[in-house]
C-alpha positions as CSV (number, residue, x, y, z in Angstrom):
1,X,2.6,12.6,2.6
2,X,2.5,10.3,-0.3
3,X,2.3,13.8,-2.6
4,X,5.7,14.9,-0.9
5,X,7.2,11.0,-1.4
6,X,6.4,11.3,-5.4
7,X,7.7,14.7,-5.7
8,X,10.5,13.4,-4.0
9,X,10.7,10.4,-6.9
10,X,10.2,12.8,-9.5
11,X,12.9,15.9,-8.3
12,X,15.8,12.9,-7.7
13,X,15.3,11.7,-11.6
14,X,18.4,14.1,-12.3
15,X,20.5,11.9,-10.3
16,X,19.4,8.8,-12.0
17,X,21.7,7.5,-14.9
18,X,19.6,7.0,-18.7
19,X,22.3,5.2,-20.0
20,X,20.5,2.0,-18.7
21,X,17.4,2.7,-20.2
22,X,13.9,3.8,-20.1
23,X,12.8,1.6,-17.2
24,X,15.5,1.6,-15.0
25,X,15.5,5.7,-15.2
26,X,11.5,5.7,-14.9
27,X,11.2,2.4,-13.3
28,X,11.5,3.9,-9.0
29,X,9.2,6.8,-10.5
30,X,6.5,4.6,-11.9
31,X,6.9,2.1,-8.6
32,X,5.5,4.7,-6.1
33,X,3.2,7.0,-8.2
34,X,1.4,4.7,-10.6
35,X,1.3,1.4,-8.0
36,X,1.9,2.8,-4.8
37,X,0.4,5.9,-4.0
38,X,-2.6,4.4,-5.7
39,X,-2.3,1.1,-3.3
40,X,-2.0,2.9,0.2
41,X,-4.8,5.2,-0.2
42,X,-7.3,3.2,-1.8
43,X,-9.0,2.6,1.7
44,X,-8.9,6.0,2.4
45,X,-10.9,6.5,-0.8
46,X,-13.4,3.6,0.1
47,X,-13.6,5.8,3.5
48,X,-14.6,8.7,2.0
49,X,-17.0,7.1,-1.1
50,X,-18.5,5.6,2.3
51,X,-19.2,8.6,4.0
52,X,-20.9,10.6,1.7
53,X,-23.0,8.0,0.3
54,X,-21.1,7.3,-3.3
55,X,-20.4,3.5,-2.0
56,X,-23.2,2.3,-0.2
57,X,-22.8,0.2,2.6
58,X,-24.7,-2.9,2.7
59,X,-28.8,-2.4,3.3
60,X,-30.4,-4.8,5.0
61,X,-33.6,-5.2,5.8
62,X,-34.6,-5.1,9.4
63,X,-34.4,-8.9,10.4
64,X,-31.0,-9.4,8.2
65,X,-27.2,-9.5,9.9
66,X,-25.2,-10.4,7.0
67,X,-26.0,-11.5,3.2
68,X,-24.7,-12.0,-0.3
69,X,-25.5,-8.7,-1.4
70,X,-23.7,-7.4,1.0
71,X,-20.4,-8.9,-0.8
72,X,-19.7,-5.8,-2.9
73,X,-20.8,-3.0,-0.3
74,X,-18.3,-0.8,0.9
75,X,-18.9,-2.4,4.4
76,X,-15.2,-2.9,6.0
77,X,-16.4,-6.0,8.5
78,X,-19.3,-8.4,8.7
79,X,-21.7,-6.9,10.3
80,X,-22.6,-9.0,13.8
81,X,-25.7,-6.7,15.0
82,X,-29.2,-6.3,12.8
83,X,-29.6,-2.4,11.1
84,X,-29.3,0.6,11.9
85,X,-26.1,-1.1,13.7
86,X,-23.5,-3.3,12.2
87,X,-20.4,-4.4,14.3
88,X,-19.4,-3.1,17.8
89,X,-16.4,-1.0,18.5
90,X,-14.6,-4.3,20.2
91,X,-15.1,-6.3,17.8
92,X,-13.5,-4.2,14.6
93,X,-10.3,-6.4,14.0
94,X,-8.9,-8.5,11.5
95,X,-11.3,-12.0,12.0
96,X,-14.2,-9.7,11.1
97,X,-13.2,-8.1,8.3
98,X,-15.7,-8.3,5.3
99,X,-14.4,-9.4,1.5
100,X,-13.8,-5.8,1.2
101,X,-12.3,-5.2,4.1
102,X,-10.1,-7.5,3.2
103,X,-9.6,-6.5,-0.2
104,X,-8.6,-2.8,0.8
105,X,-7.2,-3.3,4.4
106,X,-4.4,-5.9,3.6
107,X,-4.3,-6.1,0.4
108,X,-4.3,-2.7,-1.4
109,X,-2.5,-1.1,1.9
110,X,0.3,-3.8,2.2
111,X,1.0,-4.1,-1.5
112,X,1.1,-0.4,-1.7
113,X,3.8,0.0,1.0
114,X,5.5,-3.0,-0.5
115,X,5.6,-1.3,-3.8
116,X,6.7,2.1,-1.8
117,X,9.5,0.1,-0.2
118,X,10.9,-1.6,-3.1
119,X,10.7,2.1,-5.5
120,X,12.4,4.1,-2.7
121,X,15.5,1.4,-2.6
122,X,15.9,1.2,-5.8
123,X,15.7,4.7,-6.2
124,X,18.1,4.8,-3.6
125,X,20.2,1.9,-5.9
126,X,20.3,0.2,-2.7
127,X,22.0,-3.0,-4.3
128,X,24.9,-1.3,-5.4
129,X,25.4,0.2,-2.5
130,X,25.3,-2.7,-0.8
131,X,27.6,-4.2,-3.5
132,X,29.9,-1.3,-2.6
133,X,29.7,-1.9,1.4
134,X,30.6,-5.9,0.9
135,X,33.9,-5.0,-1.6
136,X,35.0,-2.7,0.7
137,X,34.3,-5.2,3.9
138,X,36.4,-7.5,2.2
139,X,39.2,-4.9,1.6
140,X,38.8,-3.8,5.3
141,X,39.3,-8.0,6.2
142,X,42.4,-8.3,3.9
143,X,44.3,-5.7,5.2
144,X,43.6,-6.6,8.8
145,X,45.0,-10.1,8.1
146,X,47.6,-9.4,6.4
């Protein structure tokens, strides 16, 4: 999906105006495929690294739950239960989420979308448009009170 956004981004650069230059033609562009598409599937990537053993999760030894040198593993909560387990299904949410978890849920994902959002409305040159919309509001109340 994020593939068929930046084509998208990059097939509606003909409609953009280069008069105003170089970053406000690239700038929607850049926005989605450089920070965004990045952003949103950066925890699918930790997923993955996860899953075929790339990114460790945290190993600890039989008696441990949780310790420091499980700060940088590609575990996405703390774990509550001692190896070969680490969380139970009920308790995946948010409060248990490790530093990386964190890191890649919220952070990475939301700040992705954000940056999706903001390059997709000004692609769309939302502000104008609004602009446009308020003059002709205004037109719409003048003529009705008159």
């Amino acid at each position: 999906m994020m593939l068929a956004v930046d084509l998208f981004m990059y097939y509606s650069l003909k409609n953009r105006r280069t008069d105003k230059g170089r970053c406000f033609y690239y700038g929607p562009v850049m926005l989605t495929t450089l920070a965004a598409t990045p952003l949103v599937l950066a925890d699918l990537i930790r997923h993955v690294l996860q899953d075929v053993d790339i990114w460790k999760e945290c190993d600890r030894a039989p008696n441990v739950i949780w310790n420091d040198d499980c700060l940088w593993s590609s575990s996405q909560y703390h774990c509550t239960l001692p190896p070969s387990h680490c969380i139970p299904d009920d308790m995946e949410n948010m409060t248990n989420l490790s530093f990386i978890g964190v890191l890649f849920t919220i952070v990475f994902t939301y700040s992705g979308f954000i940056c999706l959002a903001l390059g997709t409305l000004w692609n769309a040159d939302i502000c104008s448009k609004c602009s446009d919309m308020k003059q002709q509001w205004r037109e719409l109340r003048t003529d009705t009170i008159n």
